[in-house]
C-alpha positions in Angstrom: 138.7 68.9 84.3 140.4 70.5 81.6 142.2 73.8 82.5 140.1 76.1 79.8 136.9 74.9 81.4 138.6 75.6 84.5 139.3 78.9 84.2 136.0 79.6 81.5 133.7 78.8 84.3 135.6 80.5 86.9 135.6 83.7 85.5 131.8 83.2 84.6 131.2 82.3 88.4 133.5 85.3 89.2 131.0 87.5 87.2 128.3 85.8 89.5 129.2 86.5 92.7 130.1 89.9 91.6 126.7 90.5 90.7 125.6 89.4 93.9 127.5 91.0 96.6 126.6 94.3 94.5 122.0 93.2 94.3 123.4 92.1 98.4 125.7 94.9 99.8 125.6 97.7 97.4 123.5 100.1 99.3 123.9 102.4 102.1 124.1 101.1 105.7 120.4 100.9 107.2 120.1 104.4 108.6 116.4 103.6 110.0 115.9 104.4 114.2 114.2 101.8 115.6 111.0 101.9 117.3 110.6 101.3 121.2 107.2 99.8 122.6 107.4 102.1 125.8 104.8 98.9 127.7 105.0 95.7 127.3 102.7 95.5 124.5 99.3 93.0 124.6 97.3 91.9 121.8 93.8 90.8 122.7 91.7 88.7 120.1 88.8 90.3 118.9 86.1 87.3 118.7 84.7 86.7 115.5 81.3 84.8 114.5 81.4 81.0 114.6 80.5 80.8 111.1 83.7 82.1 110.3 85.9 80.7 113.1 84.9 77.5 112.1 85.9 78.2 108.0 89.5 80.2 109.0 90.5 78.1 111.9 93.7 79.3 111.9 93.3 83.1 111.3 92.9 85.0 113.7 91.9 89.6 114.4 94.1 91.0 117.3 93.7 94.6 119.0 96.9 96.3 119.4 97.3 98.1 123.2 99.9 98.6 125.9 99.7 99.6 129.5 96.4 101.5 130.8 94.9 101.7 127.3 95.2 97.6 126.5 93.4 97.6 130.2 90.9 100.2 129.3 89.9 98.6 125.3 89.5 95.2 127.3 86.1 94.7 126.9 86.2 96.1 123.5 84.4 99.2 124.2 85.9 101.3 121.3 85.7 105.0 120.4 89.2 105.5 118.4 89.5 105.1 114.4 89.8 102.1 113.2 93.1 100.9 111.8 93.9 97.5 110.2 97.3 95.6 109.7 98.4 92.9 107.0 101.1 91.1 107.4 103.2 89.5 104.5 104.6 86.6 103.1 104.9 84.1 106.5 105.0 87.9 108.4 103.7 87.6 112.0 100.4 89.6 113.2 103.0 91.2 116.0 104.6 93.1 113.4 101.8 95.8 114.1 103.2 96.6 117.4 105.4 99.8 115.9 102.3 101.3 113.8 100.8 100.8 117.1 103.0 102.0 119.4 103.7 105.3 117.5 100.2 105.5 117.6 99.3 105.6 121.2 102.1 108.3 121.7 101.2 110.5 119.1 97.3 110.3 120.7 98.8 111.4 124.5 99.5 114.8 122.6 96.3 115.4 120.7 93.4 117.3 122.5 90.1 116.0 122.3 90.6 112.2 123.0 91.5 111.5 119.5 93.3 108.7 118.5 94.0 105.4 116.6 92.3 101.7 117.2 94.8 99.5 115.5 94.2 96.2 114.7 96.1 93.0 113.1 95.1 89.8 111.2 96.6 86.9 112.1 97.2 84.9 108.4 99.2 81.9 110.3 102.5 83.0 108.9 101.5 81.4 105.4 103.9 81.5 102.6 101.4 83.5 100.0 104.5 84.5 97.9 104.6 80.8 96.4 101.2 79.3 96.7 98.4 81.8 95.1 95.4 79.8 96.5 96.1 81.0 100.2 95.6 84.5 98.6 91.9 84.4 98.1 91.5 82.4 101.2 93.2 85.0 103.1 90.9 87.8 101.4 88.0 86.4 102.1 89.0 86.4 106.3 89.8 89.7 105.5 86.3 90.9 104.8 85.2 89.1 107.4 87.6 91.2 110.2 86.8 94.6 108.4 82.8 93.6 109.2 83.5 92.5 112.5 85.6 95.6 113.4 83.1 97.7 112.6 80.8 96.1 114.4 82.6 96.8 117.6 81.6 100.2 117.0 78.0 100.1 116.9 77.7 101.6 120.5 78.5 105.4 119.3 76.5 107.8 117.9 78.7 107.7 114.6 80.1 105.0 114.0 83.0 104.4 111.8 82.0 103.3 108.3 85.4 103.1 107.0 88.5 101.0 107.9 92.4 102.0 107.0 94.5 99.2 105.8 97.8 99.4 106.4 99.8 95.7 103.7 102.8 95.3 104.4 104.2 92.7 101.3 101.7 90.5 99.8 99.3 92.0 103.0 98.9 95.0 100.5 98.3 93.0 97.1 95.6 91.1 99.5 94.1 94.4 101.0 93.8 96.0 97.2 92.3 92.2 95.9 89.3 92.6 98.6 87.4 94.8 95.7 87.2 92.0 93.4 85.0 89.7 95.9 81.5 89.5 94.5 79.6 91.2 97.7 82.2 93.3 99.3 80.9 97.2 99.9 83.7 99.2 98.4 83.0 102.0 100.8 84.3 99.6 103.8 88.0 100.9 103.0 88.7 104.5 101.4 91.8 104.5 102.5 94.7 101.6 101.7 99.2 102.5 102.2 101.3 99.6 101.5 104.6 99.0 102.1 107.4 97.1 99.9 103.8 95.1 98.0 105.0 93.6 94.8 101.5 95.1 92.6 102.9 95.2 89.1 103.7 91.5 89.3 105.0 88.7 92.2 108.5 88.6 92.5 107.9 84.3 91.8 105.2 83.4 89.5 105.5 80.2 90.8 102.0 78.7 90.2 99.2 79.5 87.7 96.6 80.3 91.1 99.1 83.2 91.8 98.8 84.8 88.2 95.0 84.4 88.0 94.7 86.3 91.7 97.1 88.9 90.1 95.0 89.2 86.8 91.8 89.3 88.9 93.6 92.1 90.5 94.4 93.9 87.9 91.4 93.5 86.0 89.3 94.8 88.9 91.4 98.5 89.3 92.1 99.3 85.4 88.7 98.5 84.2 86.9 99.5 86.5 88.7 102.1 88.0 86.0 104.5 87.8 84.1 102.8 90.2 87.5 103.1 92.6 87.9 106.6 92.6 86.7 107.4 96.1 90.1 105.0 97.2 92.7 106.4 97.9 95.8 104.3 97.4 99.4 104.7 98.8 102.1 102.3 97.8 105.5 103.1 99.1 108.7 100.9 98.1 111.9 100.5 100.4 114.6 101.2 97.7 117.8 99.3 96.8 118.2 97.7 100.2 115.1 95.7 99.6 116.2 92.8 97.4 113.4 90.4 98.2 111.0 93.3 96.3 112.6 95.6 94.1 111.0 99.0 93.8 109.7 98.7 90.6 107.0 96.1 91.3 105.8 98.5 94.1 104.2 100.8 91.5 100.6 100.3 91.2 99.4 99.4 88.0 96.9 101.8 87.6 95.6 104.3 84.4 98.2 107.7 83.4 96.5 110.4 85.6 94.2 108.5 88.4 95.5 111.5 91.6 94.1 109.1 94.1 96.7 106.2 93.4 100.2 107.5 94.6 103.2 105.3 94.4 106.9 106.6 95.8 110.1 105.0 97.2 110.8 105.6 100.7 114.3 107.5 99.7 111.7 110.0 98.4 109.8 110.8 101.5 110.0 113.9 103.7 111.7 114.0 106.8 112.6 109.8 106.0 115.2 109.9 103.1 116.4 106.5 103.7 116.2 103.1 102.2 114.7 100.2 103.9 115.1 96.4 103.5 111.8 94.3 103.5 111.5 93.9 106.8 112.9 97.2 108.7 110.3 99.1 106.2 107.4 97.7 109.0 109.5 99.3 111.9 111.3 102.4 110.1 110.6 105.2 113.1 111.1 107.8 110.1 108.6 105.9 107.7 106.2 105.1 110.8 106.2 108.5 111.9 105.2 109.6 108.5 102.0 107.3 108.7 100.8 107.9 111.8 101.0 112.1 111.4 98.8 111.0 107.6 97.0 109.2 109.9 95.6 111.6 112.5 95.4 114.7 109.7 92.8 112.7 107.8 90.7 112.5 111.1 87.6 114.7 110.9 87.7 116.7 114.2 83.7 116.5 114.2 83.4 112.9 113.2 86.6 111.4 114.9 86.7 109.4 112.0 88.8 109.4 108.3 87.7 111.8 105.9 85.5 110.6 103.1 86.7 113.4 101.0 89.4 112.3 98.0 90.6 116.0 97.6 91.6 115.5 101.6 92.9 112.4 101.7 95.0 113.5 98.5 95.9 116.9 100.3 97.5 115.0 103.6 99.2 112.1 101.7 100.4 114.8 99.8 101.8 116.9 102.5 103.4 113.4 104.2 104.7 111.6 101.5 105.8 114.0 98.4 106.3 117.5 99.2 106.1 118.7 102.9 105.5 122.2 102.4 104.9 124.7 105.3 101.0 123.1 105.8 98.4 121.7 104.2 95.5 123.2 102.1 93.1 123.6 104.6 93.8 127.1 105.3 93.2 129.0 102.0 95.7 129.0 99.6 97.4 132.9 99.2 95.0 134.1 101.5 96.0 137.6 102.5 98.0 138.4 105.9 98.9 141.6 107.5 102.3 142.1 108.8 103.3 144.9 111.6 105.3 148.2 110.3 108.0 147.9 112.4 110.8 150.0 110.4 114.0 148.8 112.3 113.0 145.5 111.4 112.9 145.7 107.2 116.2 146.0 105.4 115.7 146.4 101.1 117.9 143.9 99.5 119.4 145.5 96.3 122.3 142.6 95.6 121.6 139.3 93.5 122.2 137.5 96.7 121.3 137.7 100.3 123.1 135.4 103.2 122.3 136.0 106.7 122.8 134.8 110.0 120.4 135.3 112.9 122.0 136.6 116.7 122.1 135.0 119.8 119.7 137.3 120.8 115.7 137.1 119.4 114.8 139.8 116.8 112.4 140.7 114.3 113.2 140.7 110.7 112.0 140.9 107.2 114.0 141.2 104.0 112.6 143.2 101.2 113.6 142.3 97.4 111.9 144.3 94.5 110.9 142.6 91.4 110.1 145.6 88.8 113.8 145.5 88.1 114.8 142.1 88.1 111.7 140.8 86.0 113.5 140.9 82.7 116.9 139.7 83.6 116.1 136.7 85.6 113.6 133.6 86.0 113.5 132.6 89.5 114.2 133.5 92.5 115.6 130.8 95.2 116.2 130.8 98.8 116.4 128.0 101.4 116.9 128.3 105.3 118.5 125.3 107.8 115.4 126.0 110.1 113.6 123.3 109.6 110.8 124.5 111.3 107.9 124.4 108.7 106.1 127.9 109.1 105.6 130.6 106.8 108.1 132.9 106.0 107.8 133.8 102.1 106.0 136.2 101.0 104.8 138.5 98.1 103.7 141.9 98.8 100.9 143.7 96.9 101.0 146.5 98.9 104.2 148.5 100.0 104.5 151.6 102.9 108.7 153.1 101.9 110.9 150.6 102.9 108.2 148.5 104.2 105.2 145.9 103.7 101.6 146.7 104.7 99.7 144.1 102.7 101.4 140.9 101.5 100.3 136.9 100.6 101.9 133.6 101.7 103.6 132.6 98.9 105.5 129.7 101.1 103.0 126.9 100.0 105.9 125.7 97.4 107.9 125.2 100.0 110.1 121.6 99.8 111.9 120.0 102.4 115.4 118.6 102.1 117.7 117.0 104.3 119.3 119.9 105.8 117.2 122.8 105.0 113.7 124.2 103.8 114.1 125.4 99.9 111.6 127.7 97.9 111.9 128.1 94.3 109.5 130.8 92.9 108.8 131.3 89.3 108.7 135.3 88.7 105.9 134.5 85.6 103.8 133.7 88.4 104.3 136.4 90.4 102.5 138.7 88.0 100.1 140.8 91.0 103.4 140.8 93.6 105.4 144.2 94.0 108.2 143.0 96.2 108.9 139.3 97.9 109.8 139.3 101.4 111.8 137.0 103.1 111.2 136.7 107.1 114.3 136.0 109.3 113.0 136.5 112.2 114.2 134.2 116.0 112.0 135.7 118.3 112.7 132.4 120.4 116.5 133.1 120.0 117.3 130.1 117.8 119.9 130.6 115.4 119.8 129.8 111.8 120.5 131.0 108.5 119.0 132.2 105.4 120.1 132.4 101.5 118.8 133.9 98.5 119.3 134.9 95.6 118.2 135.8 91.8 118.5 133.0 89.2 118.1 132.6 85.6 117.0 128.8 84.8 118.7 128.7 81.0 122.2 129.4 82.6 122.0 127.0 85.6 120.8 124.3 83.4 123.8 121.9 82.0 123.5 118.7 79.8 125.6 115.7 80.2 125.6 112.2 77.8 125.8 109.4 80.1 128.7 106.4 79.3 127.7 103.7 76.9 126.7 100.8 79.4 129.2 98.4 77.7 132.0 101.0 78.5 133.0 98.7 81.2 134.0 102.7 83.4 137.2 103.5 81.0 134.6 106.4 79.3 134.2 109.4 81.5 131.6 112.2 81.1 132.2 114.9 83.1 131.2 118.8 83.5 132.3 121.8 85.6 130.2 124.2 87.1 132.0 127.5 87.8 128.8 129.9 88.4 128.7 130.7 91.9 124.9 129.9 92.4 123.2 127.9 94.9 121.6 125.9 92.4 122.2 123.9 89.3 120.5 121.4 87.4 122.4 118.5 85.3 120.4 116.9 82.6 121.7 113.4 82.5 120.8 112.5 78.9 120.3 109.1 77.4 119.6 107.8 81.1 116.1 106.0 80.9 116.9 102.2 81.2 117.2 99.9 84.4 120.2 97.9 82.9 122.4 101.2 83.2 124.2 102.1 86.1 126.5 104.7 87.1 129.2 105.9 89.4 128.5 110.2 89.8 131.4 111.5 91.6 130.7 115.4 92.6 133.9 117.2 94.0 133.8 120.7 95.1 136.1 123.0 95.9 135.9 126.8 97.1 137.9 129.4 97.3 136.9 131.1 100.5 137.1 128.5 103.3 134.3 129.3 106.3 131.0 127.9 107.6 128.5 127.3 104.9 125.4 125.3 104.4 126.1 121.6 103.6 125.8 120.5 99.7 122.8 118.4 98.6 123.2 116.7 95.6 119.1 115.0 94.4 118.5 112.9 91.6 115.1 113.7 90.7 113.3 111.1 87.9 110.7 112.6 86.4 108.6 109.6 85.5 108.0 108.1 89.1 109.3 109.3 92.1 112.2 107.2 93.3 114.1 110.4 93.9 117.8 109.5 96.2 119.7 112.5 98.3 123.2 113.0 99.3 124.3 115.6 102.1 127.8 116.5 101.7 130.2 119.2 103.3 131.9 121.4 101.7 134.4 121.4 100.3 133.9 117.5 99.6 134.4 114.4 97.3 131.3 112.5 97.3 130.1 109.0 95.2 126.2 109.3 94.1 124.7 105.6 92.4 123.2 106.0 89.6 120.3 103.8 88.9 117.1 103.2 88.2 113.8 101.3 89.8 112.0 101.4 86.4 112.1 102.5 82.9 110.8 105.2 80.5 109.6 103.9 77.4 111.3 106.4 75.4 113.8 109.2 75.4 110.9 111.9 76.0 112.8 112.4 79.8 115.7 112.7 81.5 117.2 112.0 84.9 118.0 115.7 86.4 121.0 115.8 89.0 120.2 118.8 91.2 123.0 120.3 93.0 121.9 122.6 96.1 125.6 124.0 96.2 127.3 126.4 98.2 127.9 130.3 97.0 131.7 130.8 95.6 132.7 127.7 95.1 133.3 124.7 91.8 131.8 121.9 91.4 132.8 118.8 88.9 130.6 116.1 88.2 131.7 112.9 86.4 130.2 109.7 85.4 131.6 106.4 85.0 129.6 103.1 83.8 129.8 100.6 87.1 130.2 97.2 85.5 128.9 95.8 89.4 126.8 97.6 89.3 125.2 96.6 85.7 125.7 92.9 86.6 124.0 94.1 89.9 120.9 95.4 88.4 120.7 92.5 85.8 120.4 90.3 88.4 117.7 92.8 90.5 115.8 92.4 88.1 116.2 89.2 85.6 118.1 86.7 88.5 115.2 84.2 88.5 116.2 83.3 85.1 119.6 81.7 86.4 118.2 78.9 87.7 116.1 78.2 85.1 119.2 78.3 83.1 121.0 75.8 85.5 118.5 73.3 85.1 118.1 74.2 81.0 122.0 73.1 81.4 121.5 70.1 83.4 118.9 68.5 81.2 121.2 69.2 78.4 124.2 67.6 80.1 121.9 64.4 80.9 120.5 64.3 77.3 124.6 64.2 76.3 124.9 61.4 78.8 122.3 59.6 77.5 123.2 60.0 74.0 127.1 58.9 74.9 125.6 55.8 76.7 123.6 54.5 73.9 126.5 54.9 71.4 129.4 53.0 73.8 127.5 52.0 77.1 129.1 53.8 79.9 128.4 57.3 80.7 130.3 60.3 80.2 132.5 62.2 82.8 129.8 65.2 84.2 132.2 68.1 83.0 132.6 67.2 79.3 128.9 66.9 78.9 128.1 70.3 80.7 130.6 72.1 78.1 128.7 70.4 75.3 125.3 71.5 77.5 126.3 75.2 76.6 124.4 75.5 73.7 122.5 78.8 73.3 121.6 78.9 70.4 119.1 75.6 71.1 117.2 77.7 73.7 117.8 81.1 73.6 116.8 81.2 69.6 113.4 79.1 69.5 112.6 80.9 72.8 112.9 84.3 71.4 110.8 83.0 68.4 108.4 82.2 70.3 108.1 85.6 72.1 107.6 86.9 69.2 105.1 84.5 67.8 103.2 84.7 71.1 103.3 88.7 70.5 100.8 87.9 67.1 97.1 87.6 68.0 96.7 85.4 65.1 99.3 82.8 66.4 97.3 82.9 69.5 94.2 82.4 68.3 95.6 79.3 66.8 97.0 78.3 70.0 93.5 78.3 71.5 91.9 76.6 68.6 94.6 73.9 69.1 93.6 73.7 73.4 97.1 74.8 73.8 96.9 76.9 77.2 98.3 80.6 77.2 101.5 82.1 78.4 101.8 82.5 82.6 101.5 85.8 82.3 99.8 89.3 83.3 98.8 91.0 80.4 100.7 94.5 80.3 97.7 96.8 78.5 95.0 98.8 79.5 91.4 98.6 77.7 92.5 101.4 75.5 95.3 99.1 74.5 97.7 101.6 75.4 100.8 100.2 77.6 101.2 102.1 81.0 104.2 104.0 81.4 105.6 102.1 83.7 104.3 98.7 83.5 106.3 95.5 84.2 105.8 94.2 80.3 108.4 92.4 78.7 111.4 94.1 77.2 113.9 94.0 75.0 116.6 93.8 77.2 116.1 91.0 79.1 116.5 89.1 75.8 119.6 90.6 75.1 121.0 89.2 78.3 119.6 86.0 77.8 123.3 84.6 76.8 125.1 86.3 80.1 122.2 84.6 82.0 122.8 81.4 80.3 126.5 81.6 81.1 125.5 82.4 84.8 123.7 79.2 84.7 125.7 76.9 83.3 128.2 78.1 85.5 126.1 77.5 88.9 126.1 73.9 87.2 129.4 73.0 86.4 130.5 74.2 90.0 127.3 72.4 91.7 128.3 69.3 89.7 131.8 69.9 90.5 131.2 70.8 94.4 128.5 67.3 94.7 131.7 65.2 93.1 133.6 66.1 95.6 130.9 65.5 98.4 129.9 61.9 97.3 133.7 61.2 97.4 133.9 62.5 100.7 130.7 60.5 101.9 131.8 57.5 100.5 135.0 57.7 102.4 132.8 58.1 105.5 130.4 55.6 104.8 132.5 52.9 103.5 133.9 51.5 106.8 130.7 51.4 108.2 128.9 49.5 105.2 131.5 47.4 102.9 129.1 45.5 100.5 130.1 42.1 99.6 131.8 41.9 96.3 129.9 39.9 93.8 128.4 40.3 90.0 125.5 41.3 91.3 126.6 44.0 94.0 124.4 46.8 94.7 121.5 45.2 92.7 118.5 45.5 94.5 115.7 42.6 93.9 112.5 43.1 92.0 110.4 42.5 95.0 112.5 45.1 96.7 112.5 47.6 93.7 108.7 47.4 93.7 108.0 47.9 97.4 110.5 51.0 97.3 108.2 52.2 93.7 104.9 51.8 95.7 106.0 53.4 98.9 107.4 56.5 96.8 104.4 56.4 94.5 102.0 56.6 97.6 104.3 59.3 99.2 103.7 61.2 96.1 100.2 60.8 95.7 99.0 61.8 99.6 101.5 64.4 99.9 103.7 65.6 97.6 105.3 64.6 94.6 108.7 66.5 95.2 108.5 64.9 98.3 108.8 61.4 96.8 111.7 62.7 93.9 113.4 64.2 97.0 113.5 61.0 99.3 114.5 58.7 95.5 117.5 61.1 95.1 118.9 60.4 98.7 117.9 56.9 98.4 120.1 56.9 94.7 122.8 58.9 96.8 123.2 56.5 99.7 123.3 53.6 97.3 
């Protein structure tokens, strides 16, 4: 080897593994609790007709139970709601237990009997994420357990006519897929969450079967999502720590303003606010906890069954999954209250900022703040409180006794949960019918907690920042102080819309007045889908914040906001560095399948030198010389982006189908208006400007590979050769023609019956041994 190729390729690997221990370990440590089955839990096979026993042998439909209630559904005698789980890609049916579990716990609290049937399909642990014709197979069993479920329910007066799905991976592409079969009832399922399922696109378009059951798919919900309407879909995404399926393909491909199709990464849920890999996403207590509450707040307390309404359904995913605000619309929206004139317990707030601190001892009281003077100075008015208790405790008065509130409304429906503390921003132009806003502090229970506010105008907390080049390579530095004391501030993180860029946000603060305040919480909130992270910090503090993206904006319409929840009298200083990991990270989140493509591009380049070398002087070159000469970019990456373009042209492909010429592998990115979703998977630009890194990666994978299976035949011939020493003759190692055609036949046959990789597989170690 000669030292430039050495060291050429080594640094290339370098960049490599670089790459990967950030897409591997670059997240934060798995902060899920785990869930506890409190009985050992049983799982008792629901019989299905013979009709379709006999066509899905090796399916199976399970009811979840444990303890007295698996001994009490054991004839099947059902009265819950119906609840059915999907497992993945070569997931097991048993992975239903902590959905189930939760379940029965949650029901030993709720009056009335009410509670969850939950249910599991069996789909033999097959490996749907590479073979696309176990997909429709597997949809088809599924119709069949929805129709048998129900029928177990046929004894009651009303009966369910609705099942929830619950998908985990490909279990949710596969529930979503059951609307495209011919003669399935669409109002079977109403209700469908899915967690970490790749809908944009798979993660491996490995064969044409999965791409047609993915354009099916597609087809079915975009063009005729008007007929869908009355489903309500819920796709949730694990975040960074879920390599296997990156956020982005989690968003469901649906038409710009459809409200009953809601997509969200986990870091973004309420009372969750972590990341999940693919597997803990199934067993998350936080995530789990989440579903189950949805789950029992869409029951209808007359029916005992899921709400048919869309505006409900939307209401409760709503109150679960995005916002969390003090409770749900059910109760009437600003509906008038009356609260007790108790003098001693109003105080009038006259400052632009109120901090109190409840006593030991319980106590009624209610803050006054009048708004006649403060309309014209300021925007907003914020306040947050640690008890996280979600009750009301905003409100706007209409109708004012001295110091004192006779009449008010509830005005804590806005309300938004965060980490540490409750946070209510009002806008004053909305307020246009409210005297005075009153703030309640009161612990009649004797639990302590404390309570900010203050007055705020929105263009002076506002700051913008242009984010580093992504080929700064972290020696650029952006950076901005905020010296207003103000408990909030929002940075406008320009120029930040791609995927490929990634950031280091370091936020240090430092008061001057050291005592016990409300921790920091710094949120970066995207605008464009709702993949929003959080960071708790104390204060004063140094605290790292990644900066990345799940998907991309098309254009430069929005901007990543960083909102900083800080604390009162203090600075903070925000700067931003480009993470070269972190770029190489995300290049390879999202366009790493293309490095061994490139490894084999390399390979067949290398044996095409070889051959070429033979033909001119009969021997064969050394491995590493042709592998330099392999790395030729311009041979593939040109013609190949030629082709893109060419393939972009309808004319070019209506030639291509005059000419039987097939069409490209994959799912067509537009809608039947033509226009291209906002955030659907299509091709970009940028993938084709890293098309030369990626080759590099590739070529790199091969010079090593070659180098590393060098080195492994020397050290199995070393083995080998005292325990077979061929005779040394002119015709050593020459194996006869009879031979030569019994071995072609047997590997020929192999290939035929079973598999043809197979076959290649078993030549290569015969070719090895030899």
């Amino acid at each position: 080897m000669k030292p430039a190729a050495v060291a050429f390729y080594g640094a290339a690997l370098g960049l490599l593994a670089v790459g990967l221990r950030e897409l591997l370990t670059g997240f934060e440590e798995n902060r899920c609790s785990m869930t506890y089955m409190f009985e050992y839990p049983e799982y008792r096979r629901v019989a299905l007709p013979r009709r379709v026993a006999r066509l899905y042998p090796a399916y199976g439909l399970y009811l979840y139970g444990e303890g007295v209630y698996a001994q009490e559904t054991r004839a099947l005698k059902l009265t819950g709601t119906p609840v059915l789980f999907l497992p993945g890609n070569a997931g097991s049916y048993k992975q239903a237990r902590s959905l189930g579990s939760v379940a029965l716990r949650k029901a030993e609290n709720m009056d009335g009997g009410m509670h969850l049937n939950v249910f599991t399909v069996d789909f033999n642990e097959e490996l749907v994420a590479l073979y696309g014709g176990s997909l429709v197979r597997q949809t088809h069993f599924l119709h069949e357990c929805i129709k048998a479920i129900l029928r177990l329910y046929k004894h009651l007066k009303t009966p369910p006519q609705s099942v929830a799905l619950v998908g985990h991976s490909m279990g949710g592409v596969v529930a979503r897929a059951l609307f495209t079969l011919p003669h399935f009832n669409p109002h079977l399922v109403s209700l469908i969450i899915t967690q970490a399922s790749p809908h944009m696109a798979p993660v491996l378009a490995l064969d044409p079967y999965l791409l047609d059951f993915y354009d099916a798919v597609r087809q079915k919900w975009v063009y005729q999502a008007n007929k869908l309407r009355n489903v309500t879909v819920l796709s949730v995404g694990g975040g960074y720590r879920d390599y296997q399926v990156r956020s982005g393909l989690t968003s469901l491909p649906c038409r710009p303003g459809d409200p009953n199709k809601l997509s969200l990464v986990v870091t973004a849920v309420p009372r969750t606010w972590v990341s999940t890999d693919h597997l803990s996403i199934v067993w998350c207590k936080e995530l789990v906890l989440a579903t189950v509450r949805a789950f029992f707040d869409l029951i209808d307390a007359e029916t005992r069954q899921f709400t048919d309404s869309p505006e409900r359904k939307l209401t409760v995913l709503n109150h679960h999954f995005i916002k969390h605000p003090v409770r749900m619309l059910r109760d009437v929206q600003n509906s008038s209250i009356s609260i007790l004139d108790v003098p001693e317990a109003w105080s009038e707030v006259n400052t632009l900022r109120l901090s109190y601190s409840t006593p030991k001892e319980g106590q009624l009281k209610y803050f006054l703040f009048a708004l006649s003077s403060r309309r014209k100075a300021y925007s907003h008015f914020y306040c947050r409180s640690n008890n996280m208790e979600m009750s009301s405790w905003v409100f706007g008065c209409v109708h004012t006794n001295g110091s004192s509130c006779v009449r008010a409304v509830d005005l804590s429906m806005g309300t938004e949960l965060l980490p540490p503390y409750k946070v209510l921003i009002l806008s004053l132009s909305d307020l246009a019918s409210v005297t005075h806003l009153v703030v309640s502090a009161s612990n009649l229970n004797g639990k302590q907690f404390t309570v900010e506010c203050e007055w705020q105008r929105e263009e002076s907390q506002t700051l913008s920042v242009s984010v580093p080049h992504v080929l700064s390579f972290g020696f650029t530095v952006s950076d901005v102080t905020v010296n207003s004391s103000g408990l909030l501030h929002n940075i406008q993180l320009l120029h930040f819309h791609q995927v490929y860029q990634a950031f280091r946000i370091n936020v240090v603060s430092q008061c001057r007045v050291n005592r016990d305040r409300l921790p920091s919480v710094y949120r970066i909130r995207v605008s464009w889908f709702r993949e929003d992270s959080f960071t708790t910090a104390s204060v004063p503090s140094a605290a790292e914040i990644s900066g990345m993206l799940h998907t991309s904006h098309p254009d430069d319409s929005s901007d990543v906001l960083l909102q900083l929840h800080t604390a009162p009298n203090c600075q903070y200083k925000v700067s931003l560095r480009t993470s070269f990991p972190k770029v190489l990270g995300q290049a390879l989140r999202f366009c790493g399948p293309m490095v061994p493509v490139y490894t084999a591009v390399t390979l067949l380049l290398a044996c095409g030198g070889q051959l070429s070398t033979i033909l001119k002087s009969g021997r064969a070159a050394d491995m590493s010389q042709t592998l330099g000469r392999g790395l030729q970019p311009h041979k593939i990456n040109l013609p190949v982006y030629l082709l893109h373009i060419l393939l972009s042209c309808s004319r070019f492909q209506e030639i291509l189908s005059i000419i039987s010429i097939p069409p490209e592998d994959t799912i067509p990115p537009t809608f039947p208006d033509g226009v291209l979703h906002e955030r659907a998977e299509s091709p970009e630009e940028w993938p084709h400007l890293l098309s030369p890194l990626l080759y590099l990666l590739g070529a790199a994978v091969a010079y090593w590979g070659s180098a590393l299976l060098r080195f492994l035949i020397r050290l199995i011939s070393l083995t080998l050769a005292p325990l077979h020493r061929p005779s040394v003759t002119r015709t050593c190692g020459t194996l006869r023609l009879r031979t030569q055609l019994l071995i072609g036949l047997c590997l020929t046959v192999t290939g035929w019956t079973s598999c043809g990789a197979l076959a290649i597989f078993a030549s290569s170690l015969l070719h090895l041994y030899r």
